[in-house]
Structures are given as structure tokens and as C-alpha cells.
Backbone as XML, in Angstrom:
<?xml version="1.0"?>
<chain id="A" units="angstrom">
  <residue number="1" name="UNK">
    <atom name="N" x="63.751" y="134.280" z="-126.998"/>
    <atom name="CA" x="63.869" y="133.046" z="-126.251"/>
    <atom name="C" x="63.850" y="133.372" z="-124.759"/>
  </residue>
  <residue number="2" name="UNK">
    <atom name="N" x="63.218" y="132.243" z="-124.338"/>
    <atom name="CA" x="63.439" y="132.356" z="-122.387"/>
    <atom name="C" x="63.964" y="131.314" z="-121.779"/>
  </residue>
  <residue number="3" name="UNK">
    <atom name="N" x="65.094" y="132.931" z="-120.512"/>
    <atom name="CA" x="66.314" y="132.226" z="-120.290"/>
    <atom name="C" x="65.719" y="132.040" z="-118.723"/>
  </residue>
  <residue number="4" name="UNK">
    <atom name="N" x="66.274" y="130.931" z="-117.894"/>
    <atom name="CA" x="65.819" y="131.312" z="-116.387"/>
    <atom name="C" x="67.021" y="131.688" z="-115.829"/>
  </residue>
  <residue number="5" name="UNK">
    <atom name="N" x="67.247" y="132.339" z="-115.352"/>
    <atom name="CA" x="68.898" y="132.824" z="-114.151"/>
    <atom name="C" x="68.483" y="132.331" z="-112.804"/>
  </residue>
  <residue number="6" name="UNK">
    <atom name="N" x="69.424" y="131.141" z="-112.301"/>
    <atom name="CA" x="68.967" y="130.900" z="-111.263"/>
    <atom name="C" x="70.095" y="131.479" z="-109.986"/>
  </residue>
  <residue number="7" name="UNK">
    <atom name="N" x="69.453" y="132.721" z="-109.455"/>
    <atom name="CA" x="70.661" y="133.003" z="-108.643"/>
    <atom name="C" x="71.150" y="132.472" z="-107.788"/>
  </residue>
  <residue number="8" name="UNK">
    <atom name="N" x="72.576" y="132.583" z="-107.330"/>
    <atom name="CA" x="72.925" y="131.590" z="-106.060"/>
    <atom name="C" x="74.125" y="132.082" z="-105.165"/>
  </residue>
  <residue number="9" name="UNK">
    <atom name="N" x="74.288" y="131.609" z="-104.286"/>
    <atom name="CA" x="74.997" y="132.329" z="-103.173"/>
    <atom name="C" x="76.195" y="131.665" z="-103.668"/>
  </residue>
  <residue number="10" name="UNK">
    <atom name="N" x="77.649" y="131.880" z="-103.077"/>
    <atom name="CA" x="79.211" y="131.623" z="-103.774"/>
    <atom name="C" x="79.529" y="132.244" z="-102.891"/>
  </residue>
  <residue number="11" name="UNK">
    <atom name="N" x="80.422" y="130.858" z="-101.846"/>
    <atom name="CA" x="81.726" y="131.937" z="-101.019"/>
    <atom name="C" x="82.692" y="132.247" z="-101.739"/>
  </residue>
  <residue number="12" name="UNK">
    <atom name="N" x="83.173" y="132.357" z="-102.948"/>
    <atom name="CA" x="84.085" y="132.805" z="-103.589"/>
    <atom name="C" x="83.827" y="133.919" z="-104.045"/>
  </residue>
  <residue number="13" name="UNK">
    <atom name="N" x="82.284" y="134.424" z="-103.944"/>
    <atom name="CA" x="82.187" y="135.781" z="-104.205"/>
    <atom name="C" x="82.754" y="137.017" z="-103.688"/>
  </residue>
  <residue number="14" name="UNK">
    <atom name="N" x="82.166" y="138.329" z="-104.170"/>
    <atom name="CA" x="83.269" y="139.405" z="-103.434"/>
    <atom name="C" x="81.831" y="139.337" z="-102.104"/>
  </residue>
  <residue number="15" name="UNK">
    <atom name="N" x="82.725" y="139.790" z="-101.011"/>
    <atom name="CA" x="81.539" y="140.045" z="-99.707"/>
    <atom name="C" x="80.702" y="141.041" z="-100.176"/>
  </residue>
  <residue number="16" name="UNK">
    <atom name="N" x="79.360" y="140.434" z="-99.347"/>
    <atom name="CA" x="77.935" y="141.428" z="-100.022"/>
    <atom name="C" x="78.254" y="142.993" z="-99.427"/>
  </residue>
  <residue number="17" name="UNK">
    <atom name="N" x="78.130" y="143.838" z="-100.097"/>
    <atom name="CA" x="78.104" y="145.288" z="-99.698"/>
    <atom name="C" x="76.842" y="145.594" z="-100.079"/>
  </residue>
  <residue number="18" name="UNK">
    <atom name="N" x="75.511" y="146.063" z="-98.781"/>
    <atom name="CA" x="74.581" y="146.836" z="-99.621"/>
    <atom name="C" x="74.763" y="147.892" z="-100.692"/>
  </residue>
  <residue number="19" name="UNK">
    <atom name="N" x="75.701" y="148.580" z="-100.641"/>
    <atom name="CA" x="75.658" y="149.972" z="-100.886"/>
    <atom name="C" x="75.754" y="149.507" z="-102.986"/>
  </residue>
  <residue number="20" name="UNK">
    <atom name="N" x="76.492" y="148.458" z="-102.769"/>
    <atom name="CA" x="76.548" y="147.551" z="-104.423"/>
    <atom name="C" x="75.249" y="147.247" z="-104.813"/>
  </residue>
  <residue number="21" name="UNK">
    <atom name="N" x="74.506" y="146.744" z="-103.891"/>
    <atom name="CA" x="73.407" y="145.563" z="-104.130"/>
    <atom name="C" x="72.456" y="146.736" z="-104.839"/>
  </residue>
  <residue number="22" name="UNK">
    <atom name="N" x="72.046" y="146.808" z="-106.192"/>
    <atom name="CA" x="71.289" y="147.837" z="-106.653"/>
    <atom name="C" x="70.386" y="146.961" z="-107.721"/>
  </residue>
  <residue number="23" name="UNK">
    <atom name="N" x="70.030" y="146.361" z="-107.018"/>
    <atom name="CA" x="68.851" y="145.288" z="-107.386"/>
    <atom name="C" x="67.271" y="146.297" z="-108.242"/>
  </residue>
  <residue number="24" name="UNK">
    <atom name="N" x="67.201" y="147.087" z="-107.605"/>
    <atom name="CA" x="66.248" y="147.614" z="-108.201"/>
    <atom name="C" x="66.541" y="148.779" z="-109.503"/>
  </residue>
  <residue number="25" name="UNK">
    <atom name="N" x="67.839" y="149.059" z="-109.660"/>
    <atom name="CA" x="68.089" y="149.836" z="-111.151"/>
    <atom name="C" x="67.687" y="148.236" z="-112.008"/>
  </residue>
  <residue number="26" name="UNK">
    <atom name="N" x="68.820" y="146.910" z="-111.963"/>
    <atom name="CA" x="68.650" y="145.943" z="-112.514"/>
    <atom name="C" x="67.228" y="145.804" z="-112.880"/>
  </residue>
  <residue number="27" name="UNK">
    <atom name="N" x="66.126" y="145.473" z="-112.224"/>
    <atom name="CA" x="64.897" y="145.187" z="-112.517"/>
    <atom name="C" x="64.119" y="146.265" z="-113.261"/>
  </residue>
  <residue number="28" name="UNK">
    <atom name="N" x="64.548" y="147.645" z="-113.068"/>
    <atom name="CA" x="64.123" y="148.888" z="-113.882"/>
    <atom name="C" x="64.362" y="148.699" z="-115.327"/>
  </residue>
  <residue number="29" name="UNK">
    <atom name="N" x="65.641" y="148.785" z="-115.044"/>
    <atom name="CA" x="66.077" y="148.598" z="-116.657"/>
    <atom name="C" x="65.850" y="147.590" z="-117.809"/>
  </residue>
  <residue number="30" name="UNK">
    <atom name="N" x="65.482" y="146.244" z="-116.875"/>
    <atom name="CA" x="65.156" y="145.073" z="-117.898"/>
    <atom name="C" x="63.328" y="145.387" z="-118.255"/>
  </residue>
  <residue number="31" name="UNK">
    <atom name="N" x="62.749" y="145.991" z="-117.252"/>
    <atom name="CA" x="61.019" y="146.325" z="-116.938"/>
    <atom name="C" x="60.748" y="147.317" z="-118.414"/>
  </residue>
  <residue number="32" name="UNK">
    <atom name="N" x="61.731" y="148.195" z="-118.502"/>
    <atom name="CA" x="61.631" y="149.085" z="-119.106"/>
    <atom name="C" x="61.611" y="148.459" z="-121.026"/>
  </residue>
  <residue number="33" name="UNK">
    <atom name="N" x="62.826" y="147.468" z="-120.973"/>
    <atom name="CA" x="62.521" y="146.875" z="-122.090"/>
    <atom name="C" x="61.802" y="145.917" z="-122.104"/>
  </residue>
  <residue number="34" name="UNK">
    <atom name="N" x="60.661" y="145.446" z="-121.510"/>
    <atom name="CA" x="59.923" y="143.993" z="-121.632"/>
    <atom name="C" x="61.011" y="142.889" z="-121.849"/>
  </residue>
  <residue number="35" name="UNK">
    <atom name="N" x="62.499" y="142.844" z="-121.152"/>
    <atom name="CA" x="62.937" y="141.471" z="-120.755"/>
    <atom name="C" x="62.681" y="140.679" z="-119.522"/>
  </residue>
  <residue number="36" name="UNK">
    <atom name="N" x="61.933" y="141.616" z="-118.900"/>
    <atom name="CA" x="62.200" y="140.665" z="-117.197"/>
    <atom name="C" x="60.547" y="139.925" z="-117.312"/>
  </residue>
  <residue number="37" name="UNK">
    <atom name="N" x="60.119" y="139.201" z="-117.197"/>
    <atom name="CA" x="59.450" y="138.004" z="-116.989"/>
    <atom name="C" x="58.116" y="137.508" z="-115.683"/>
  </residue>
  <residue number="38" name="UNK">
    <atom name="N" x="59.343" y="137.385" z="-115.015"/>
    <atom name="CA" x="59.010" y="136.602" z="-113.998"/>
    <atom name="C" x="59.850" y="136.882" z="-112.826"/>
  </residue>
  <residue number="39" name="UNK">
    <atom name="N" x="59.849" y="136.871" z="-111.914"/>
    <atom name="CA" x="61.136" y="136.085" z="-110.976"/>
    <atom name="C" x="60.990" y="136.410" z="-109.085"/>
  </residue>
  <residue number="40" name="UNK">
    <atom name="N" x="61.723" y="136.070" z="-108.605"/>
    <atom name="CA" x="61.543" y="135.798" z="-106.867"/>
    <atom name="C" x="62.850" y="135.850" z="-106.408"/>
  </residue>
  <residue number="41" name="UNK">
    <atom name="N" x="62.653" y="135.694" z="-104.648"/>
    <atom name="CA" x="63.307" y="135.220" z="-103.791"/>
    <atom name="C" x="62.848" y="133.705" z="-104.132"/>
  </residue>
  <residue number="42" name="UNK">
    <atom name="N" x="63.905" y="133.251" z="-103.181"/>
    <atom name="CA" x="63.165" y="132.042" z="-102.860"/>
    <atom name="C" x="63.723" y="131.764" z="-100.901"/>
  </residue>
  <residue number="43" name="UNK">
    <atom name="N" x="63.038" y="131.171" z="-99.851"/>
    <atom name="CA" x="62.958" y="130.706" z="-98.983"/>
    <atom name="C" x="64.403" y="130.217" z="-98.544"/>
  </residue>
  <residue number="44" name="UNK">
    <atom name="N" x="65.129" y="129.904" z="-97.893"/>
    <atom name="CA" x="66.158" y="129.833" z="-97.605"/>
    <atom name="C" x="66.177" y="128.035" z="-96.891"/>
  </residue>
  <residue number="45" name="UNK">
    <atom name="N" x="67.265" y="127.229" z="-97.812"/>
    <atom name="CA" x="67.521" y="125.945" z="-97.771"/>
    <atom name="C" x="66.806" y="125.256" z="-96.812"/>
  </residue>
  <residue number="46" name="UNK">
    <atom name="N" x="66.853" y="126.007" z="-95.728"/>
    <atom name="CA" x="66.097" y="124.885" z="-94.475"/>
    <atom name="C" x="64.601" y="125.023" z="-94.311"/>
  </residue>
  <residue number="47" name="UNK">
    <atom name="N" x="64.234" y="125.627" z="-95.629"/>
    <atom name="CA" x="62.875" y="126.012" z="-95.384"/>
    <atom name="C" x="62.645" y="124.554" z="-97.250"/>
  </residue>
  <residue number="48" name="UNK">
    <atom name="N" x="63.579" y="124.083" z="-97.321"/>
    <atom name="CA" x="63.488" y="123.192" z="-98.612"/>
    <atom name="C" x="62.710" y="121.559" z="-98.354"/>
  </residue>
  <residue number="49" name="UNK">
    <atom name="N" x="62.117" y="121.374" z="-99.246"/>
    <atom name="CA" x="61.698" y="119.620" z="-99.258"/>
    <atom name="C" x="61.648" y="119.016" z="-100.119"/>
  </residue>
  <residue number="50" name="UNK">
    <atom name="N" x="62.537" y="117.881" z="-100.603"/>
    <atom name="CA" x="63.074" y="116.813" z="-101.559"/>
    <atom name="C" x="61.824" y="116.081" z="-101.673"/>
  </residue>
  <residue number="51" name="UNK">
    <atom name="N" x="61.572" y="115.674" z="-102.612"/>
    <atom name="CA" x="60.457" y="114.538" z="-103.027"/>
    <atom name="C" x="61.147" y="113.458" z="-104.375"/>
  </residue>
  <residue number="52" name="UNK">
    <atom name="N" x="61.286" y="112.535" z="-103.744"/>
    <atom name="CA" x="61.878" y="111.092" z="-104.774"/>
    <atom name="C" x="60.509" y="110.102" z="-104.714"/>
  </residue>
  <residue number="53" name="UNK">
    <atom name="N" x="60.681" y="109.448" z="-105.528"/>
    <atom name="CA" x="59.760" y="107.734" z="-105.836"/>
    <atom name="C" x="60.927" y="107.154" z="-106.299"/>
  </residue>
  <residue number="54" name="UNK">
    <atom name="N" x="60.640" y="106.148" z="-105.347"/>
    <atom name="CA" x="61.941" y="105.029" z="-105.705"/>
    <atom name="C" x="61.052" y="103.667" z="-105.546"/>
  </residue>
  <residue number="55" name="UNK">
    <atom name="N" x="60.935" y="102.869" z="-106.715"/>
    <atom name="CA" x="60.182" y="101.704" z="-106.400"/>
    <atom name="C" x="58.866" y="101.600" z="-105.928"/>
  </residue>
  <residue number="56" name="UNK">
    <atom name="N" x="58.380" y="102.682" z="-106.426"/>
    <atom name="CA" x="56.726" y="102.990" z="-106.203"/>
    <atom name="C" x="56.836" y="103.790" z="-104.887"/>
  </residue>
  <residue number="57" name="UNK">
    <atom name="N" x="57.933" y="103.834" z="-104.139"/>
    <atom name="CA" x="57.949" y="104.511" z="-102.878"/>
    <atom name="C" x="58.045" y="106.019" z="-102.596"/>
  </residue>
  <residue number="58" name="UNK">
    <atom name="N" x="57.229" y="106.890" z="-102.231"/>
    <atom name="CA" x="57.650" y="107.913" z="-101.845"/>
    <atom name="C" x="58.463" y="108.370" z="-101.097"/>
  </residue>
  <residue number="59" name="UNK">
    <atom name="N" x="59.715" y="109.340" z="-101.009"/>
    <atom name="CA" x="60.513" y="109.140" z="-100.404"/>
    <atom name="C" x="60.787" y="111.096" z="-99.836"/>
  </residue>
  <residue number="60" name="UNK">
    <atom name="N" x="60.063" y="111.461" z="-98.771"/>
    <atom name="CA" x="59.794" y="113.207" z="-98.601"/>
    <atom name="C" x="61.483" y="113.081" z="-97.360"/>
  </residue>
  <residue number="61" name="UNK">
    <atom name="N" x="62.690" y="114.037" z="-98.101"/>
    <atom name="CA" x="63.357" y="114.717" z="-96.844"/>
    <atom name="C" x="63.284" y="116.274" z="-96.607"/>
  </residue>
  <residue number="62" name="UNK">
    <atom name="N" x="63.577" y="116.847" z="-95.697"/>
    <atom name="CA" x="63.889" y="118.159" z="-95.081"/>
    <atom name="C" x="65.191" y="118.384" z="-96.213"/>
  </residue>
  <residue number="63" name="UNK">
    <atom name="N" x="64.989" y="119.617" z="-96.452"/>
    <atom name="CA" x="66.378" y="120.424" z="-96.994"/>
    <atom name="C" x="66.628" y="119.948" z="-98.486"/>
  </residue>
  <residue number="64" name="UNK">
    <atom name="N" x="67.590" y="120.467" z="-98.607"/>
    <atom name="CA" x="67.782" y="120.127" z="-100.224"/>
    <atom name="C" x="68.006" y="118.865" z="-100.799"/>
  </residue>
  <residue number="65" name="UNK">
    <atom name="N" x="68.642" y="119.182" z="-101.715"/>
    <atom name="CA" x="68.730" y="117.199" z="-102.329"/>
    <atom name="C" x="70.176" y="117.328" z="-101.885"/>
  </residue>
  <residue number="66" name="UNK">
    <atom name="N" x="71.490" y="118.580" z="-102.375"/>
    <atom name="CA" x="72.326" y="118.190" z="-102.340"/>
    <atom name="C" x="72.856" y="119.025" z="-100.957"/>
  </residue>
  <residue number="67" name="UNK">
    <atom name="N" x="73.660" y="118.517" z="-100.124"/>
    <atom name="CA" x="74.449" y="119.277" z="-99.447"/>
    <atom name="C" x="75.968" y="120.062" z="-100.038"/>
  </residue>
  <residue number="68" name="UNK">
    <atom name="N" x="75.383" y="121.507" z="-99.794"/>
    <atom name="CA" x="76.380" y="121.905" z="-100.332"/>
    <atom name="C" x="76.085" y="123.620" z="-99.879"/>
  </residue>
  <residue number="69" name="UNK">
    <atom name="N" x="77.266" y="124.691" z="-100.041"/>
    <atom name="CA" x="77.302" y="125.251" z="-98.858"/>
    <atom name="C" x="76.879" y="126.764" z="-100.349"/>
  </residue>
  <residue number="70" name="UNK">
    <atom name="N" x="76.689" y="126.402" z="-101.296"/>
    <atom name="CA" x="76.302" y="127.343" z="-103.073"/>
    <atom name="C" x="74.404" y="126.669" z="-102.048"/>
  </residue>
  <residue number="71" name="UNK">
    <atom name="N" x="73.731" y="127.628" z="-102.395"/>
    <atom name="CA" x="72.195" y="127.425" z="-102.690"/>
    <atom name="C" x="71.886" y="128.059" z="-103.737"/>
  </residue>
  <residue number="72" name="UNK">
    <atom name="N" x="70.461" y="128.269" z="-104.333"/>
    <atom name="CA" x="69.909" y="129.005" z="-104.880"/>
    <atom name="C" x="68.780" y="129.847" z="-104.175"/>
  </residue>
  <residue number="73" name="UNK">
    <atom name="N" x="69.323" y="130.970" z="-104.523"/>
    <atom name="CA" x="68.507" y="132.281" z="-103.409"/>
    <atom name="C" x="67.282" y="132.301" z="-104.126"/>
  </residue>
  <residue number="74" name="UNK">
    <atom name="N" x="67.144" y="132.516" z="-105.351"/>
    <atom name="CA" x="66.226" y="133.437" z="-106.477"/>
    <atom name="C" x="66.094" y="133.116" z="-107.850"/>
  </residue>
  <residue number="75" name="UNK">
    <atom name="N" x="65.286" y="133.213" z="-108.470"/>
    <atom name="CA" x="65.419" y="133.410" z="-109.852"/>
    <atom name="C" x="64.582" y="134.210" z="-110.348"/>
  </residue>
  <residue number="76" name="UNK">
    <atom name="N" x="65.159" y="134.357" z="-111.997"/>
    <atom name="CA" x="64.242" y="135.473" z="-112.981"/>
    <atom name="C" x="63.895" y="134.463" z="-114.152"/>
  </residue>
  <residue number="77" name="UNK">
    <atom name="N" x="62.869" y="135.071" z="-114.610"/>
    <atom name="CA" x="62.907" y="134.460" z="-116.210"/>
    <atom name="C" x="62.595" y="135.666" z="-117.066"/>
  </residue>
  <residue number="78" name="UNK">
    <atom name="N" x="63.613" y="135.797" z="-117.797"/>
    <atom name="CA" x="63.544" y="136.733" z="-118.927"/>
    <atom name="C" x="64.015" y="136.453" z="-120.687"/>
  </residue>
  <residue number="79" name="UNK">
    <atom name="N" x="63.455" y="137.029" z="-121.226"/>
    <atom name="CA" x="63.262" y="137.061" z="-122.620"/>
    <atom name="C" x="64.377" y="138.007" z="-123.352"/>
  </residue>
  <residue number="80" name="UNK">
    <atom name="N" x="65.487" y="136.801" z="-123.931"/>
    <atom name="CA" x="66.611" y="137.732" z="-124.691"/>
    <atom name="C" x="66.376" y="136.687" z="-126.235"/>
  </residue>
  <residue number="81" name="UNK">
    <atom name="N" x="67.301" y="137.902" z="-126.737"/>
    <atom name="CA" x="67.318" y="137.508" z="-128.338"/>
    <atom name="C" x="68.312" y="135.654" z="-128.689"/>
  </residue>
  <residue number="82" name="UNK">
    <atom name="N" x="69.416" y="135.595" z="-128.238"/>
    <atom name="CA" x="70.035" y="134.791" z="-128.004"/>
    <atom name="C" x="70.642" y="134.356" z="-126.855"/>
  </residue>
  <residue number="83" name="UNK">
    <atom name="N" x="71.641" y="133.521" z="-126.317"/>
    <atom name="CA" x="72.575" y="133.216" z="-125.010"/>
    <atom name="C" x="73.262" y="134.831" z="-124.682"/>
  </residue>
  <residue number="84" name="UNK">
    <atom name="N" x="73.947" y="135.106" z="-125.350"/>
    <atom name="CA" x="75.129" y="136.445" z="-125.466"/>
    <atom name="C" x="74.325" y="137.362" z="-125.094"/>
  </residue>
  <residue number="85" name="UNK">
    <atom name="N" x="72.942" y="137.738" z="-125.260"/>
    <atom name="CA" x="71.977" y="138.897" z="-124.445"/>
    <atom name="C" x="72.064" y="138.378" z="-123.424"/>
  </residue>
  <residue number="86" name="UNK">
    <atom name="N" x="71.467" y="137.191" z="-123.380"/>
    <atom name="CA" x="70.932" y="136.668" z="-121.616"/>
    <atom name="C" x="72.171" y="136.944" z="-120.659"/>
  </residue>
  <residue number="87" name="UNK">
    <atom name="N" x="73.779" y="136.335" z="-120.848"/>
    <atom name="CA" x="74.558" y="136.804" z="-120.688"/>
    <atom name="C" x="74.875" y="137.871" z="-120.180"/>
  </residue>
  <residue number="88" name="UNK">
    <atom name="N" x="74.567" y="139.030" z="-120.780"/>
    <atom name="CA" x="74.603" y="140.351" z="-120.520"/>
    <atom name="C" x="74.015" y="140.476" z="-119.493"/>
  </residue>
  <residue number="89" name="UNK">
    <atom name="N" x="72.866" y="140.280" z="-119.513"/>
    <atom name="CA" x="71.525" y="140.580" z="-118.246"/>
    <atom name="C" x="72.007" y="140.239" z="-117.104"/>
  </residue>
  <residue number="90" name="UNK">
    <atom name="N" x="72.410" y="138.311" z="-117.011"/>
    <atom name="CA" x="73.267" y="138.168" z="-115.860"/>
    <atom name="C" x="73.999" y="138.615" z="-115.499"/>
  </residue>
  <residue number="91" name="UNK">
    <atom name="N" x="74.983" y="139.118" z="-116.639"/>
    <atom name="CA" x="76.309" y="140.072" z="-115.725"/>
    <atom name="C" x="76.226" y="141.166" z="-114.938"/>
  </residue>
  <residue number="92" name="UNK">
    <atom name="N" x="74.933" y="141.860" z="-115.727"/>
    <atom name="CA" x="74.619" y="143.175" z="-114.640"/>
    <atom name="C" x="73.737" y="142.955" z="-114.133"/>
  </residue>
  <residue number="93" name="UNK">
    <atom name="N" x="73.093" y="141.998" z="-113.312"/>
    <atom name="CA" x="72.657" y="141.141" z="-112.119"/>
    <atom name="C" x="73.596" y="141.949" z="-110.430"/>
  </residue>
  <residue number="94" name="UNK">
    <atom name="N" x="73.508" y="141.902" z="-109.409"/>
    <atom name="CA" x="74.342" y="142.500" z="-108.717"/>
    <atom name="C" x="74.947" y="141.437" z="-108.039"/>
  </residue>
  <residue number="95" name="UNK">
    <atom name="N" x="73.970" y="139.979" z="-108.170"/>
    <atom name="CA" x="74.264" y="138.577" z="-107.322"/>
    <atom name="C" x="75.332" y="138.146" z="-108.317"/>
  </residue>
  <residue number="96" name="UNK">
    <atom name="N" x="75.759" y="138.760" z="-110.113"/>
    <atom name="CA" x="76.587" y="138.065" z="-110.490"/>
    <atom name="C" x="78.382" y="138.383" z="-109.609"/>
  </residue>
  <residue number="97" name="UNK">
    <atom name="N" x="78.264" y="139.658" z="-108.628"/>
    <atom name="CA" x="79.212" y="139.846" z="-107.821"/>
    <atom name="C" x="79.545" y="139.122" z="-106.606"/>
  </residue>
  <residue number="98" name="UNK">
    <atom name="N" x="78.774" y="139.055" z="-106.200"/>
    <atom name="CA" x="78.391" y="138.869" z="-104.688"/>
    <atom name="C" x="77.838" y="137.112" z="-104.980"/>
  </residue>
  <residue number="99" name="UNK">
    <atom name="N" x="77.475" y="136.462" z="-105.983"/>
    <atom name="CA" x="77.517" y="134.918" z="-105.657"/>
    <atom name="C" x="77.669" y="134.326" z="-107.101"/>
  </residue>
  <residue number="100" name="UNK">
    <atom name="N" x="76.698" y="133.802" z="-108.084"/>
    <atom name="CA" x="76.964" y="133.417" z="-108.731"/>
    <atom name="C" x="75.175" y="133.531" z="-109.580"/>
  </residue>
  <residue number="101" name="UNK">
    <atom name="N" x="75.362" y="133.872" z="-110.825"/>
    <atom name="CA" x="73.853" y="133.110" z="-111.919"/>
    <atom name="C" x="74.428" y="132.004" z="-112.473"/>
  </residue>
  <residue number="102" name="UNK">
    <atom name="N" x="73.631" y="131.115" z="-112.908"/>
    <atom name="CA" x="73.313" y="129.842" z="-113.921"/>
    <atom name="C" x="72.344" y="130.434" z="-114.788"/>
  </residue>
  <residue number="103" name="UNK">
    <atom name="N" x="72.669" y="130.660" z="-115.886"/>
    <atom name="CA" x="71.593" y="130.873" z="-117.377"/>
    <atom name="C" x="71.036" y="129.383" z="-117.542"/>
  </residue>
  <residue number="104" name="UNK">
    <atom name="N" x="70.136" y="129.046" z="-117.845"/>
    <atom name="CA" x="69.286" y="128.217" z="-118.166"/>
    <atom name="C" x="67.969" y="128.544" z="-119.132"/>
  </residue>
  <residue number="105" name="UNK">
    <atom name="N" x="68.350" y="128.049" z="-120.967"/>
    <atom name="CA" x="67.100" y="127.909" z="-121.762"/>
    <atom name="C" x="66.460" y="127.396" z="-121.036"/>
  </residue>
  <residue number="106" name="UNK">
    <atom name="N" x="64.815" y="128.005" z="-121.998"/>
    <atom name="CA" x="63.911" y="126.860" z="-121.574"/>
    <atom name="C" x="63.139" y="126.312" z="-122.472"/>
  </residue>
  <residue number="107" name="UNK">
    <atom name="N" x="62.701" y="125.027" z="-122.156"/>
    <atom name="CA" x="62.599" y="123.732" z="-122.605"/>
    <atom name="C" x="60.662" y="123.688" z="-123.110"/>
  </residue>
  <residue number="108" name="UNK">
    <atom name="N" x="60.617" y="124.610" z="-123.992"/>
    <atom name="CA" x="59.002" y="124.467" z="-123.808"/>
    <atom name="C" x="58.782" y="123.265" z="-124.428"/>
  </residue>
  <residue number="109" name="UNK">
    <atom name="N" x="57.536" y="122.757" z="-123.700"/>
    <atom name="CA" x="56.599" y="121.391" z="-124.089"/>
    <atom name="C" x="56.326" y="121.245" z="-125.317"/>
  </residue>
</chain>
């Protein structure tokens, strides 16, 4: 099954230490088993644009939909057996220290 992890920043996290941030064993190790997928940075909030239709109306703002001080930095999409793998993967994520993942199935058509 495919899970998306959408990473995200958390001031309740522990403060970022590069010397932690070992982002690239993480991506080795999932590469190595054909779980990792897909995945990115993503652009940073003020680089964001909302798109609504409300009443036939298009409705384009700057920035996110919600204000709120959590974004989403990044995501992956990877391929685990059940939730409790995907789980795993997130935990040894290095952003699951330093901010926060959201696991998210996905919803094929």
C-alpha cells in the first residue's frame, strides 16, 4: 500500500541540530528496499497559492489556506505492507524529531 508522509515543521519539536538531520541514511535505507517512491521539498508558505470557486467564482489568495505557524515542508510517498510499517518509516524520518509527519493512505481512483 501507498502511504504519503507529509512532513511539517512543529515548535514543539526538539530544536533542529544538523549534526541529527541524517536525511540521507533515511532515504538510503528505504532506496535500498524499494519503499521510497516519490518525494520533495516543498517551497516555503509564502511562496503558497489558495485556489477556491465559490458560486462559480474564482477565488486566487497568496499563502496558505490556513494560518498557522505548523506548515508542511515536504513529502514522501512510499510503499509499506500495512499502517505499523509506514509508521516505522516515519519514525525514523529525522523531521519526526525536529517537527512532525502525518501518514496519509492513498486513495487510488
Amino acid at each position: 500500500m501507498q502511504y504519503v508522509l507529509f512532513v511539517c515543521t512543529d515548535p514543539t519539536g526538539e530544536p533542529y541540530d544538523p549534526a541529527g538531520d541524517d536525511i540521507e541514511a533515511w532515504f538510503s535505507a528505504l532506496d535500498s528496499q524499494g519503499k521510497h517512491l516519490f518525494g520533495d521539498r516543498l517551497r516555503p508558505v509564502e511562496d503558497a497559492t489558495t485556489v477556491r470557486v465559490r458560486a462559480g467564482e474564482r477565488l486566487v489568495t497568496d499563502g496558505p489556506f490556513a494560518e498557522t505557524r505548523e506548515w508542511i515542508a515536504g513529502f514522501d510517498v512510499v510503499e509499506a505492507a500495512d499502517l505499523d510499517e509506514a509508521i516505522g518509516i516515519a519514525a525514523a524520518h529525522p523531521m519526526a524529531r525536529f517537527g512532525r509527519i502525518e501518514i496519509r493512505p492513498t486513495w487510488p481512483l
